[in-house]
Gaussian input, Z-matrix of N, CA and C with variables (Angstrom, degrees):
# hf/3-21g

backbone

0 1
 N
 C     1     B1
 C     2     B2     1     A1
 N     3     B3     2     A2     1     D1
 C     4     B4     3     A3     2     D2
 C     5     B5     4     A4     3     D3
 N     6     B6     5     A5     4     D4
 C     7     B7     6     A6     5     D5
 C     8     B8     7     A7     6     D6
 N     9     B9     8     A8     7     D7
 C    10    B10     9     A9     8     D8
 C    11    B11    10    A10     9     D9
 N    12    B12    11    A11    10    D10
 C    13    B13    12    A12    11    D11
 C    14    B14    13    A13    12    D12
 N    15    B15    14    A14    13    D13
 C    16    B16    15    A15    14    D14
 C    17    B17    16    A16    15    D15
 N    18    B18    17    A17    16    D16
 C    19    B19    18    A18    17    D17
 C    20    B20    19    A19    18    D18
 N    21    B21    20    A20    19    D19
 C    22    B22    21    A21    20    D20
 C    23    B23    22    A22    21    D21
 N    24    B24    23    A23    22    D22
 C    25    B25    24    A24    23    D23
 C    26    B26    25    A25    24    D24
 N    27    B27    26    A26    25    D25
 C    28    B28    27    A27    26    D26
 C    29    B29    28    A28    27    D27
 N    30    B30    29    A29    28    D28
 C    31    B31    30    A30    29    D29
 C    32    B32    31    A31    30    D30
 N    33    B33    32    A32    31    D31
 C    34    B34    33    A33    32    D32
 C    35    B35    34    A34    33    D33
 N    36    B36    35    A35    34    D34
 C    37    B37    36    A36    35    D35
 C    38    B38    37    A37    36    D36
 N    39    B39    38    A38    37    D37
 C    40    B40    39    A39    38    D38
 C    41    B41    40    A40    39    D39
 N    42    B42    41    A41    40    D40
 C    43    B43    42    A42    41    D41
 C    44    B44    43    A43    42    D42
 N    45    B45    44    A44    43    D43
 C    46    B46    45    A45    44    D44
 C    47    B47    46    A46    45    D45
 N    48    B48    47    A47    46    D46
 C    49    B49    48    A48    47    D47
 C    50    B50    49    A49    48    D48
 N    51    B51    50    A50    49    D49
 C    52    B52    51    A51    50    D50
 C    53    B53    52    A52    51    D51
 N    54    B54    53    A53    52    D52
 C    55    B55    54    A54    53    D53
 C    56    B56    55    A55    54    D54
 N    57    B57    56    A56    55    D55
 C    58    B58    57    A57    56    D56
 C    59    B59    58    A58    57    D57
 N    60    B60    59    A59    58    D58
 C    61    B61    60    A60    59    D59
 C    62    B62    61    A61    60    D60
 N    63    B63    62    A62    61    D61
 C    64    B64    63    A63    62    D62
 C    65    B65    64    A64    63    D63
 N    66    B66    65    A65    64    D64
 C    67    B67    66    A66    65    D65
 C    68    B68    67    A67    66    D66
 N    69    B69    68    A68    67    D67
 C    70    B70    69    A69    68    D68
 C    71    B71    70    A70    69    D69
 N    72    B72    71    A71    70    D70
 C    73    B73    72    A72    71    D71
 C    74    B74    73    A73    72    D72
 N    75    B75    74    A74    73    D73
 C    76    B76    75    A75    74    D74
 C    77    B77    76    A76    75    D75
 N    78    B78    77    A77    76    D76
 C    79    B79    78    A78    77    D77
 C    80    B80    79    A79    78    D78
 N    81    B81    80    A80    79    D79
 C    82    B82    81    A81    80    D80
 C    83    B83    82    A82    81    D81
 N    84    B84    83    A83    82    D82
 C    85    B85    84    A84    83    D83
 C    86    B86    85    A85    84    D84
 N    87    B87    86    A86    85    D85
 C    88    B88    87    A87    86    D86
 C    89    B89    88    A88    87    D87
 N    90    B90    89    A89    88    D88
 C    91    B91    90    A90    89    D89
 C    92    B92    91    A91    90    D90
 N    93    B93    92    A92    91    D91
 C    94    B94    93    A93    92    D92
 C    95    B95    94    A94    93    D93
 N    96    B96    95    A95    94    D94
 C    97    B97    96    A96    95    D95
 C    98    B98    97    A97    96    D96
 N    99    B99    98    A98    97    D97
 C   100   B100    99    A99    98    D98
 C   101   B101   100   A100    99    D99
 N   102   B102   101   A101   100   D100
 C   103   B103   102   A102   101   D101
 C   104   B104   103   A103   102   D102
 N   105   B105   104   A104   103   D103
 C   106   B106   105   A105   104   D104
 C   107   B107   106   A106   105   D105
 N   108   B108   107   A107   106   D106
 C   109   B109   108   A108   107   D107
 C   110   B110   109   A109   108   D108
 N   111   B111   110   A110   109   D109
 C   112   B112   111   A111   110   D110
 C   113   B113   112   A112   111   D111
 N   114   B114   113   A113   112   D112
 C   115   B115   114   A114   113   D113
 C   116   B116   115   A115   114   D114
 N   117   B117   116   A116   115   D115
 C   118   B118   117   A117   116   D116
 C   119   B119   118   A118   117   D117
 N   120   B120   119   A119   118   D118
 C   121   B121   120   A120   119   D119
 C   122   B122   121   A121   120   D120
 N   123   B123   122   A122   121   D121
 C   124   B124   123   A123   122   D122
 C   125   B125   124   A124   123   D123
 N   126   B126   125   A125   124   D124
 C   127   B127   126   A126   125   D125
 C   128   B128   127   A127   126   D126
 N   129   B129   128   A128   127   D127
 C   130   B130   129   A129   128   D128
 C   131   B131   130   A130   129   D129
 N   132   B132   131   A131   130   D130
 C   133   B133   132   A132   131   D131
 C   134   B134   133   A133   132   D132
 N   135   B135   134   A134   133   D133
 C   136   B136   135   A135   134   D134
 C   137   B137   136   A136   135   D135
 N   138   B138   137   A137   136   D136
 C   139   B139   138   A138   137   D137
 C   140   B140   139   A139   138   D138
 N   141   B141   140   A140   139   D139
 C   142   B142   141   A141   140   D140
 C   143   B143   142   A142   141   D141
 N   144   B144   143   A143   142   D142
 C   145   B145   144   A144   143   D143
 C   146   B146   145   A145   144   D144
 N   147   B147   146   A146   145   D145
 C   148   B148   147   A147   146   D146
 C   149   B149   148   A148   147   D147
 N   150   B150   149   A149   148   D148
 C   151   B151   150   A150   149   D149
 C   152   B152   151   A151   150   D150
 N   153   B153   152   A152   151   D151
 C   154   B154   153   A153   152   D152
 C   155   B155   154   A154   153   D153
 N   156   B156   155   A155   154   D154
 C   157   B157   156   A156   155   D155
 C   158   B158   157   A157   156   D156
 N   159   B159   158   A158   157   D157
 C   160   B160   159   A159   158   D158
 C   161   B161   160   A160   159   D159
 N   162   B162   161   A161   160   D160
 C   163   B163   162   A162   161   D161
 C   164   B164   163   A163   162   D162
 N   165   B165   164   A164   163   D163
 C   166   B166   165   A165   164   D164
 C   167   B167   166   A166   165   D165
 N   168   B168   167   A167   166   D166
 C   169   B169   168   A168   167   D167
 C   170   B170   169   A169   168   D168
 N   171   B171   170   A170   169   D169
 C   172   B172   171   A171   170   D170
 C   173   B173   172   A172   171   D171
 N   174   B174   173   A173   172   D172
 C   175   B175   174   A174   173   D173
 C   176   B176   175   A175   174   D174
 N   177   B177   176   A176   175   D175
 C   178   B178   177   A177   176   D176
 C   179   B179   178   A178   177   D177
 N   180   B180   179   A179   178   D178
 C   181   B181   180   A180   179   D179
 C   182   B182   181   A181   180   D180
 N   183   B183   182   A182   181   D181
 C   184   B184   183   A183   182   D182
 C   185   B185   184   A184   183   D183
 N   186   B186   185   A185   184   D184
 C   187   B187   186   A186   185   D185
 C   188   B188   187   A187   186   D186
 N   189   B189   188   A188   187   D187
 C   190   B190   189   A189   188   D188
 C   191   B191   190   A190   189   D189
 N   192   B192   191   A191   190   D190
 C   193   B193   192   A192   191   D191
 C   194   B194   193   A193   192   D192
 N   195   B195   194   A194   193   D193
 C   196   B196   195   A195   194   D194
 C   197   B197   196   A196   195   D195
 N   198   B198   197   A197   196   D196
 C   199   B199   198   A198   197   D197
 C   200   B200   199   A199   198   D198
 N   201   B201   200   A200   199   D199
 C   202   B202   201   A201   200   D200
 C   203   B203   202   A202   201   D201
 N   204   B204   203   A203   202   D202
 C   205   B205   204   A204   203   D203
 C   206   B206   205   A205   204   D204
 N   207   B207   206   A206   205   D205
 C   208   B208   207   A207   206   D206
 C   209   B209   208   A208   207   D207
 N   210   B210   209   A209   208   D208
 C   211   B211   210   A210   209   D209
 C   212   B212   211   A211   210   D210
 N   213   B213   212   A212   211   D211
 C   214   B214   213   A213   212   D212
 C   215   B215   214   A214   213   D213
 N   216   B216   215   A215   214   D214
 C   217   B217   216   A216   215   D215
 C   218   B218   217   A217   216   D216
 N   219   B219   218   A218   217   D217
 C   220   B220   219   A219   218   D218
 C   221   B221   220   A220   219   D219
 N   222   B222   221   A221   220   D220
 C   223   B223   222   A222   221   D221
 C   224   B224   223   A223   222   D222
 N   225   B225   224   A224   223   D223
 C   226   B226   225   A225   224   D224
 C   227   B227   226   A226   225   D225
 N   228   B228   227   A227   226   D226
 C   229   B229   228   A228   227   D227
 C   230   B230   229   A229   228   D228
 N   231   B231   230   A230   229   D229
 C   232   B232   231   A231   230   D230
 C   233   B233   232   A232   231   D231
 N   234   B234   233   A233   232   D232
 C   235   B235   234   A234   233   D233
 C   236   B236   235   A235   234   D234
 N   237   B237   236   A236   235   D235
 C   238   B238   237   A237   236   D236
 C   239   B239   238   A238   237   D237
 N   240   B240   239   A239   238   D238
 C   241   B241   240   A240   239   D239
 C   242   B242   241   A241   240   D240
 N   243   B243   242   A242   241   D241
 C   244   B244   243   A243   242   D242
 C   245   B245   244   A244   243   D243
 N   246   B246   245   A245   244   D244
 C   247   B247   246   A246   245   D245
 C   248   B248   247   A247   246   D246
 N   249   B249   248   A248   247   D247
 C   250   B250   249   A249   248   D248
 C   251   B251   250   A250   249   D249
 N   252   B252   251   A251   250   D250
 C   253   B253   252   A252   251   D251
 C   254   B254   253   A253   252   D252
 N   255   B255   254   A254   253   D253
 C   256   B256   255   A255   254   D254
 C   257   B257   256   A256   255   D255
 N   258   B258   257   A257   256   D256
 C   259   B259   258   A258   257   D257
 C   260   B260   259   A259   258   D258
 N   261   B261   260   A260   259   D259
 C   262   B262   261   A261   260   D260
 C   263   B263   262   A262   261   D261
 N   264   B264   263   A263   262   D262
 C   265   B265   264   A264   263   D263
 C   266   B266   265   A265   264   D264
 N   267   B267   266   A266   265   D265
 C   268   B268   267   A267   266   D266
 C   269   B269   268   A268   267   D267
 N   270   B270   269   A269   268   D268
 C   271   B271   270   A270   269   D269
 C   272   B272   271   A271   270   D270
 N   273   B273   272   A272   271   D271
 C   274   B274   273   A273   272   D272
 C   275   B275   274   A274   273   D273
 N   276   B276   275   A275   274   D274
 C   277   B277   276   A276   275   D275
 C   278   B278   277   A277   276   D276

   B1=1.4435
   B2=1.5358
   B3=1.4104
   B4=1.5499
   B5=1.5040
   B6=1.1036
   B7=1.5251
   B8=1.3714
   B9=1.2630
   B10=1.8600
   B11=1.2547
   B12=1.3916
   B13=1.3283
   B14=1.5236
   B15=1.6917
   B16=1.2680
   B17=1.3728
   B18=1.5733
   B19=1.3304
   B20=1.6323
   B21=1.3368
   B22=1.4283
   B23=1.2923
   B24=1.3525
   B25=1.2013
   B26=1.5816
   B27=1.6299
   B28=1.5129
   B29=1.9152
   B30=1.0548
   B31=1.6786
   B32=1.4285
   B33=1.5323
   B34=0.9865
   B35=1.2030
   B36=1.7557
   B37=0.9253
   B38=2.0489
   B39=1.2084
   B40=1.8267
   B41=1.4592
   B42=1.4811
   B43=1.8621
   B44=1.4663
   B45=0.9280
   B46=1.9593
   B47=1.1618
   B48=1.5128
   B49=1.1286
   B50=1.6385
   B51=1.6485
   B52=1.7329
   B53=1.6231
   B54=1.4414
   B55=1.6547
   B56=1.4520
   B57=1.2192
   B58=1.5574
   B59=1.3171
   B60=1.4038
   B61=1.5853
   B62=1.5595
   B63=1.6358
   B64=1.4977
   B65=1.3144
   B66=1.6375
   B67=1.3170
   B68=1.9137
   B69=0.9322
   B70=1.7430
   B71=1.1454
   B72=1.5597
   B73=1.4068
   B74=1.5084
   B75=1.6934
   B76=0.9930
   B77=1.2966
   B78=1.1913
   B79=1.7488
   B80=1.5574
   B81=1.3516
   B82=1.6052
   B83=1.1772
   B84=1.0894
   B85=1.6898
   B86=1.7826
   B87=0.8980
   B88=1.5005
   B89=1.9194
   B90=1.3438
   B91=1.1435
   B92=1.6609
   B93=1.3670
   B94=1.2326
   B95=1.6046
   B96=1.5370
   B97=1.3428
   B98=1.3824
   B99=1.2497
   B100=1.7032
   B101=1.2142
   B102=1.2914
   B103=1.8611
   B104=2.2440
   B105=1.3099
   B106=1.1896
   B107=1.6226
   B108=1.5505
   B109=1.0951
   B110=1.5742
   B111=1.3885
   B112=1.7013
   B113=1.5208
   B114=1.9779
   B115=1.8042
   B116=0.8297
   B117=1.8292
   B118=1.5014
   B119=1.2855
   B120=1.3660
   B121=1.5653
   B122=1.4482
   B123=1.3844
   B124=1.6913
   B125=1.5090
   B126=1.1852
   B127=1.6634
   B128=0.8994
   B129=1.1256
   B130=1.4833
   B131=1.1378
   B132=1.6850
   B133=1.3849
   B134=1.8234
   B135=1.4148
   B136=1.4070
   B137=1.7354
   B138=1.5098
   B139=1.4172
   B140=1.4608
   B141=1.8103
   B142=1.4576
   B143=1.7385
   B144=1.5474
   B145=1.4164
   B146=1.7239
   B147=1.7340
   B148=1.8234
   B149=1.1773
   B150=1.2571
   B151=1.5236
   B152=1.4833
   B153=1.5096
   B154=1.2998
   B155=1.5177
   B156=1.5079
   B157=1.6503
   B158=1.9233
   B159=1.3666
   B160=1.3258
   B161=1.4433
   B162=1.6818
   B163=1.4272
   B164=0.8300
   B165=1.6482
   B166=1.6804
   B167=1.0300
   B168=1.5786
   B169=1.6886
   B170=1.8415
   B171=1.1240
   B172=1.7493
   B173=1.2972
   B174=1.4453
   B175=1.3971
   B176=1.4579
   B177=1.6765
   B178=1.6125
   B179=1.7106
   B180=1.1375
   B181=1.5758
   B182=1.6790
   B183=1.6898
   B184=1.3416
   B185=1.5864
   B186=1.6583
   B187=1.6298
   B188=1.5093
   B189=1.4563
   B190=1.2568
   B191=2.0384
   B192=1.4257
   B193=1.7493
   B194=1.9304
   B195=1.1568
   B196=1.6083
   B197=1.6474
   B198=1.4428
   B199=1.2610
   B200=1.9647
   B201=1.0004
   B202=1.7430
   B203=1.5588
   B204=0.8041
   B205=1.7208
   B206=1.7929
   B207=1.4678
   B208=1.8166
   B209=1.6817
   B210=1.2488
   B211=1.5035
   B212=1.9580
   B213=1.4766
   B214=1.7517
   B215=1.4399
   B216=1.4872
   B217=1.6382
   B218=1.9849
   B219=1.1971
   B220=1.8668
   B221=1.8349
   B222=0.8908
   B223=1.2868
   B224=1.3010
   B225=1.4727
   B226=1.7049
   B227=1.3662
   B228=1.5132
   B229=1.5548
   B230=1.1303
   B231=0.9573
   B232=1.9520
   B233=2.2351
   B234=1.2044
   B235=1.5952
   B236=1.6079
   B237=1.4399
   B238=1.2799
   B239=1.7338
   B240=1.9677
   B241=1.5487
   B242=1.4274
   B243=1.6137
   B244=1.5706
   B245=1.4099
   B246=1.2860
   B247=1.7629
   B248=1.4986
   B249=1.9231
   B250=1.3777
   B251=1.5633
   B252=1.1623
   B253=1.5827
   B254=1.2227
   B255=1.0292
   B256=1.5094
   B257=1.0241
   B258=1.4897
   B259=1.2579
   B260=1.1282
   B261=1.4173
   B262=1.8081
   B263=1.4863
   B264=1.0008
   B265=1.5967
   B266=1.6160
   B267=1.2562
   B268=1.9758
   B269=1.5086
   B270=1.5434
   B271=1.4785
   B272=1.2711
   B273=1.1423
   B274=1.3476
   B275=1.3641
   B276=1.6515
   B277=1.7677
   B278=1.8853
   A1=107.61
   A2=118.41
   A3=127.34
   A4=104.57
   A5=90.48
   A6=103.23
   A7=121.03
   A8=114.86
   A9=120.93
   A10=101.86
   A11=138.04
   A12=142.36
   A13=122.99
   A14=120.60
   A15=122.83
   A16=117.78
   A17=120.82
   A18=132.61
   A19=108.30
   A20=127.74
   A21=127.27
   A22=117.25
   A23=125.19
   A24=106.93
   A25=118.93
   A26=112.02
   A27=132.36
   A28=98.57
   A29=124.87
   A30=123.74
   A31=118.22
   A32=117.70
   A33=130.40
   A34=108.04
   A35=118.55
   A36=113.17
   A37=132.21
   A38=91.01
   A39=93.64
   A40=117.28
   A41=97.95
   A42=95.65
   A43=86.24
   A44=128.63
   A45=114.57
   A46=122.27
   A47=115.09
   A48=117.34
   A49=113.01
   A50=115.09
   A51=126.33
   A52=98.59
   A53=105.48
   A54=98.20
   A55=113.19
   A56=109.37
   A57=95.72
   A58=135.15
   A59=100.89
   A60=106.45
   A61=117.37
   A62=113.99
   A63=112.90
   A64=140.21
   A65=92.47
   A66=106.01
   A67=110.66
   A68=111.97
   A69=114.09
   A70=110.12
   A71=115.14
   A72=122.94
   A73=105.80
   A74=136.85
   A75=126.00
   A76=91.07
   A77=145.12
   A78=132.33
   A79=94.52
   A80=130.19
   A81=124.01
   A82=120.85
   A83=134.69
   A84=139.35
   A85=109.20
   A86=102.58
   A87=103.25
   A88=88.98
   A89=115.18
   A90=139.23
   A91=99.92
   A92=115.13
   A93=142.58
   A94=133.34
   A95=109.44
   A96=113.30
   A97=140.78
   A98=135.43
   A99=123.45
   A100=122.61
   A101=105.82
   A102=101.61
   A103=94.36
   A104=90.15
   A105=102.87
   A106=124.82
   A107=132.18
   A108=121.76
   A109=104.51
   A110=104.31
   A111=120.65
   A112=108.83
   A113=93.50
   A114=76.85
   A115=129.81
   A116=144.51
   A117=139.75
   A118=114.60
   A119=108.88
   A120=136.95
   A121=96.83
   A122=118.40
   A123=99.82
   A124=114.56
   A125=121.65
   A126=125.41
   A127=115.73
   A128=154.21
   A129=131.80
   A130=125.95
   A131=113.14
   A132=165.05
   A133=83.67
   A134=136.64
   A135=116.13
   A136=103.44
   A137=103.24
   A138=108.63
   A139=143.15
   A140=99.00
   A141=89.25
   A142=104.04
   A143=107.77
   A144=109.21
   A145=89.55
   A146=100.99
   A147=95.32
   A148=111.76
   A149=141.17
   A150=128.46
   A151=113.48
   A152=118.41
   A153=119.34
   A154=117.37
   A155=94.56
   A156=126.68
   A157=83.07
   A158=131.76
   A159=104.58
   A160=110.57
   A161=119.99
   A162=123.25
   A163=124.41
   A164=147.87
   A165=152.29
   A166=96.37
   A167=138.44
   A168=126.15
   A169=87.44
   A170=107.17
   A171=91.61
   A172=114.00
   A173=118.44
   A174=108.29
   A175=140.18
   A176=94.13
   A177=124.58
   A178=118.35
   A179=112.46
   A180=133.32
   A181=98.39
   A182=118.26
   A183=115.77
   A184=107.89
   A185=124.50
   A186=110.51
   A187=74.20
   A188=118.73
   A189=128.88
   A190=99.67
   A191=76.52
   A192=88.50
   A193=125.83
   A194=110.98
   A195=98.90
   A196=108.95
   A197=120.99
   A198=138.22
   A199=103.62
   A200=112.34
   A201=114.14
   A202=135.17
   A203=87.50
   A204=110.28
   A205=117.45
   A206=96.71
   A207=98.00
   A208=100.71
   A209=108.90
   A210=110.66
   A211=110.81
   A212=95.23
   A213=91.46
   A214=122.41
   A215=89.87
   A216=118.58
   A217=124.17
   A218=80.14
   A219=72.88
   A220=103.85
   A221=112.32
   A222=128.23
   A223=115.91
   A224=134.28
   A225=134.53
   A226=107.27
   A227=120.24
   A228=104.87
   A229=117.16
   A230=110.16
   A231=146.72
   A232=92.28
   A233=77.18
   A234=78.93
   A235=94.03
   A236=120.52
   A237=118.48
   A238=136.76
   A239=75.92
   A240=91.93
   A241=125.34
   A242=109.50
   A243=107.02
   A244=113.92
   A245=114.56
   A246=99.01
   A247=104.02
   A248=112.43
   A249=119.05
   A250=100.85
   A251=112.81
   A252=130.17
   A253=127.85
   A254=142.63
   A255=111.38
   A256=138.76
   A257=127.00
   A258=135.79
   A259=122.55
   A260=133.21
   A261=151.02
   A262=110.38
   A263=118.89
   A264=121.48
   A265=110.36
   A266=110.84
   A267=124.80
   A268=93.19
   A269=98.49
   A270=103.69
   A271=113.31
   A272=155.97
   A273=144.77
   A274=140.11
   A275=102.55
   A276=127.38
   A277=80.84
   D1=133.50
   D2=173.12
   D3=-63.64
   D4=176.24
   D5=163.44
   D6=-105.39
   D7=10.18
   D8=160.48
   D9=-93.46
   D10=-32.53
   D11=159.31
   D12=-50.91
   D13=-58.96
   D14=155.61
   D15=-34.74
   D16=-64.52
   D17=165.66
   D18=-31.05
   D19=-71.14
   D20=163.39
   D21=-39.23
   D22=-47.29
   D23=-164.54
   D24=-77.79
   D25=-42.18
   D26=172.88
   D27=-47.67
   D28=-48.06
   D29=-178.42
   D30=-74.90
   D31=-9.29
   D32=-173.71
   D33=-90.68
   D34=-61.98
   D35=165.90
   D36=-67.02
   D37=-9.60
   D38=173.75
   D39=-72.16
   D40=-13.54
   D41=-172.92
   D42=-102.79
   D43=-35.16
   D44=172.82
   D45=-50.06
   D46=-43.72
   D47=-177.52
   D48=-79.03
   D49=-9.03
   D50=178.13
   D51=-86.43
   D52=-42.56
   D53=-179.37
   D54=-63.98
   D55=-37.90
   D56=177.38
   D57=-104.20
   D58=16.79
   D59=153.44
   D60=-98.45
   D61=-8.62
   D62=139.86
   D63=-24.13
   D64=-79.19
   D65=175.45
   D66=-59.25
   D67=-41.21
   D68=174.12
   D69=-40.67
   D70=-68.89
   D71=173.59
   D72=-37.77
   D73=-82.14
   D74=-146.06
   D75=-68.32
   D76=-53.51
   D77=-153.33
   D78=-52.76
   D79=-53.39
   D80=178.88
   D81=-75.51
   D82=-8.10
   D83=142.65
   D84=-57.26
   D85=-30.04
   D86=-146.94
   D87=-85.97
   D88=-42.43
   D89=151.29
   D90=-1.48
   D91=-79.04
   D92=-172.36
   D93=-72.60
   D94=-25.97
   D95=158.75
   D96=-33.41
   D97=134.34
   D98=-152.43
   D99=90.15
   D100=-18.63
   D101=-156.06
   D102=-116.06
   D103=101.79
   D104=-178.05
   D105=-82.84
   D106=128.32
   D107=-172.08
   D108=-144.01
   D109=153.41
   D110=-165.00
   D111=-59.70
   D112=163.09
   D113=159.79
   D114=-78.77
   D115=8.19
   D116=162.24
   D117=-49.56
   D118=-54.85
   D119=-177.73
   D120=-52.30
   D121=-64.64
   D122=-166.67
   D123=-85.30
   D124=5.22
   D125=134.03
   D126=-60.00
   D127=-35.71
   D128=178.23
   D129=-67.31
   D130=-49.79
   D131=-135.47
   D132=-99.74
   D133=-49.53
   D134=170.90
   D135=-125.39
   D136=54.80
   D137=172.96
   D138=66.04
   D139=-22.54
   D140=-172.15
   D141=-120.49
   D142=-165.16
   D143=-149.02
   D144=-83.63
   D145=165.60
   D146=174.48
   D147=-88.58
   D148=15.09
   D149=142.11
   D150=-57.46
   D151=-38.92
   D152=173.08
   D153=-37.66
   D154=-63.45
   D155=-152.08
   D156=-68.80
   D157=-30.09
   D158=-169.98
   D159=-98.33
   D160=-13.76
   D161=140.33
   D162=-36.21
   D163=-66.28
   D164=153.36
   D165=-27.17
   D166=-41.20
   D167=-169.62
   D168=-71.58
   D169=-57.23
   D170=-150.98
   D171=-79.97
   D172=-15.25
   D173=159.73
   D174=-96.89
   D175=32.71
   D176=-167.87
   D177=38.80
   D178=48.87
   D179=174.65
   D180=-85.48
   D181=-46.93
   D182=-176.02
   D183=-135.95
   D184=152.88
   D185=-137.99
   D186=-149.93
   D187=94.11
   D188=179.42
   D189=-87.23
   D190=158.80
   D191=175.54
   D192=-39.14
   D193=139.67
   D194=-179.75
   D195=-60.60
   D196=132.33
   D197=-172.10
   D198=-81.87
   D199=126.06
   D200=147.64
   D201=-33.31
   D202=-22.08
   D203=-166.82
   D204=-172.97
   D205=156.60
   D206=-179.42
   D207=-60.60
   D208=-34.27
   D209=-158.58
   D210=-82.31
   D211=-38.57
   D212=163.28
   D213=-53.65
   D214=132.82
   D215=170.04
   D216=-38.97
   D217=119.60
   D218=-167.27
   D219=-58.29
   D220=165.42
   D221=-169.04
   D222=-147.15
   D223=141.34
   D224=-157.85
   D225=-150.63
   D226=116.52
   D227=166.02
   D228=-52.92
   D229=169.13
   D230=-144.90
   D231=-105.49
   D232=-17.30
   D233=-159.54
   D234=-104.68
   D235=-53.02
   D236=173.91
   D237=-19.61
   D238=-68.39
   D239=166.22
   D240=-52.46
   D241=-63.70
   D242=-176.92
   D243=-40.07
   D244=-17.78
   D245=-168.67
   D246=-118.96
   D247=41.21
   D248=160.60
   D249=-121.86
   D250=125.89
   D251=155.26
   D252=-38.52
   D253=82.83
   D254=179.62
   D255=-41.56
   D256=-29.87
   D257=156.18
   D258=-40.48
   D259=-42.57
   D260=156.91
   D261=-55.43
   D262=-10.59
   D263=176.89
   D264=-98.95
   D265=-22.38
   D266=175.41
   D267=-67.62
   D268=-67.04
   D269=-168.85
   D270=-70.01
   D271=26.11
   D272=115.87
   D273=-97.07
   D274=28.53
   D275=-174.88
   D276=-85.45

C-alpha cells in the first residue's frame, strides 16, 4: 500500500467513525426532546453563570423556546442544549 492510499484510507475511515457518532448523538438527543428546562439549568449544563446564558439569548448565540409573554421565563429543550458544545459557544462570542 502507498502512502496516497494510507492517506485514503486513514480519511476514510475518520469520517465513518464522525458519521456514526452523528447518528449516536442525534438518537440520544432525540431521547430528550419535549423536555424543557430553565436558564439556571442550562448554566450548569454548559458551565457558565445565567447572566451568560441570557447574553447568548440576546445576541442570538442560543434560541430558547417561543415565550407566552415578554415577561415569561425563557425556556430551552433538554435536547437542544445537549447537542451544543461549549466550545462552539466561545467561538461565536
Amino acid at each position: 500500500m502507498n502512502f496516497e492510499e494510507l492517506i485514503y484510507d486513514a480519511v476514510d475511515k475518520a469520517l465513518e467513525r464522525s458519521i456514526n457518532i452523528q447518528r449516536i448523538e442525534k438518537l440520544v438527543f432525540s431521547r430528550f426532546e419535549g423536555r424543557f428546562i430553565s436558564v439556571d439549568v442550562v448554566a450548569v449544563l454548559l458551565n457558565v453563570h445565567p447572566d451568560t446564558v441570557r447574553n447568548y439569548i440576546k445576541t442570538g448565540i442560543l434560541k430558547p423556546e417561543p415565550r407566552l409573554t415578554d415577561r415569561s421565563p425563557y425556556k430551552f429543550d433538554l435536547a437542544y442544549i445537549l447537542s451544543i458544545h461549549p466550545s462552539d459557544l466561545k467561538k461565536q462570542k
